[in-house]
N, C-alpha and C positions, 0 to 999 in steps of 0.2 A: 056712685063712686065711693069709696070707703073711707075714711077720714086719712088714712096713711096713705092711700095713694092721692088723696085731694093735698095733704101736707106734703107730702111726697116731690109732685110738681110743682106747689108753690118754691119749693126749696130747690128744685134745679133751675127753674126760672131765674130765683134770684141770684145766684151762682152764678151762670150764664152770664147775666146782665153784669154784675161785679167783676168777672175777667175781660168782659169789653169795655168796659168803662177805665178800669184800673191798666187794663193793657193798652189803650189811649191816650191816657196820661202818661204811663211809661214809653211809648214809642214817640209821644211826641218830646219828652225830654232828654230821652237818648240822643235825639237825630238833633236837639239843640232850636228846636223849633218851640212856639207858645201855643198851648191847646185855641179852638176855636169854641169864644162863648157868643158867638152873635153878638147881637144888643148890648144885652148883657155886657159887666165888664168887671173884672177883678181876678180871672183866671190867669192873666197876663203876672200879674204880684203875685199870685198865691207861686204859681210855678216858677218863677224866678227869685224866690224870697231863699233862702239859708235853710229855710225850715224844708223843702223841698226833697232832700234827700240828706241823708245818713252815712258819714264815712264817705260821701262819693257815689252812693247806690241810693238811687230814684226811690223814695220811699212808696211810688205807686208800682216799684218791683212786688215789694209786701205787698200791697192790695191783690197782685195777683195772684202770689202764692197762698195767698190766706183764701181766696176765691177757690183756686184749684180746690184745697182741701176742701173746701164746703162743697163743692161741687162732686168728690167723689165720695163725700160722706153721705150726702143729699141721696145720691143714686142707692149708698148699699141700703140705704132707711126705705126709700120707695120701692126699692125691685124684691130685697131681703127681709126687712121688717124687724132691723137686728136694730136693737135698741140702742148699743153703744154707739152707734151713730149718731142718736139723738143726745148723746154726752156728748160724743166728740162735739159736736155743734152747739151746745151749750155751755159748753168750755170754751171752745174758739171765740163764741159770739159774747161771753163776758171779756174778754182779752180784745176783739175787736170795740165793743164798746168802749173800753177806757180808752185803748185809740184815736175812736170818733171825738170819744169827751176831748182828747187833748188836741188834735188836731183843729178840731172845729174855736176851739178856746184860743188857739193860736191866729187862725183865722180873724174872728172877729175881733182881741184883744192886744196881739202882736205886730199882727201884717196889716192889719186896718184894710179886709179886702176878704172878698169871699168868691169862694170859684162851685161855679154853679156842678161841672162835675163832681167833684169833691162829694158834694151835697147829697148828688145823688149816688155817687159810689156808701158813702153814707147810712141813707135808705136803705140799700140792701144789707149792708152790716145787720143795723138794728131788724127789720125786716125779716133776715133770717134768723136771730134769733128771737125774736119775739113767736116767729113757727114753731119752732124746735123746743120752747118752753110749752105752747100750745100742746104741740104731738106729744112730748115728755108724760105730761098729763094727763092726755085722754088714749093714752097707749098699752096704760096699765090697766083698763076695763077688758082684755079678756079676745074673746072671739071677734066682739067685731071690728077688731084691724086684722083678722086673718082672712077674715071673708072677701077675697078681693075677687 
């Protein structure tokens, strides 16, 4: 398998997983209900805290929107091999980081509570871009990302 398509699927994976996670959190805040952390516990404050949404709109709406685009930037970089993909998502995934940075700062320093989703909606944040600088890099050698 050729690095851009092995980058390629890491990066719809994470996509994937980031619009179900982030579309969990917003459907359960919509319907007014508290996500489910098991054992676990802190999701309960994270999602009812102030910091939870923005004007009124679920700030785990963004997490999906910001997931869609990665997700159909992911596809044109794997199927296409068009580079600007791998900008777009290294644009996005610096813009997603300061996100995490502040969110997660909120979390632990603000809300005194930490929501195990969150964490891992998170994950794929940095995840995909820590790919997408990966592919950035070894995308500019030439033939073998065309060789799929």
């Amino acid at each position: 398998m050729s690095a851009r398509r092995r980058s390629g699927s890491i990066l719809v994976t994470l996509a994937i997983l980031g619009i179900a996670i982030a579309g969990y959190l917003a459907a359960t805040k919509l319907s007014g209900e508290v996500p489910v952390c098991g054992p676990l516990r802190g999701c309960e404050t994270v999602s009812s805290s102030e910091y939870s949404e923005i004007r009124g709109v679920p700030v785990a709406l963004f997490g999906v929107a910001y997931s869609v685009v990665a997700l159909a930037a992911s596809i044109v970089w794997w199927r296409a091999g068009d580079r600007r993909a791998l900008y777009v998502l290294y644009g996005m995934g610096l813009l997603g980081l300061l996100a995490v940075i502040y969110l997660t700062y909120l979390e632990l320093f603000v809300i005194g509570a930490v929501c195990v989703w969150c964490v891992s909606y998170a994950v794929t944040v940095v995840g995909g871009w820590l790919v997408a600088v990966v592919a950035l890099r070894g995308s500019g050698r030439g033939a073998s990302d065309r060789a799929d």
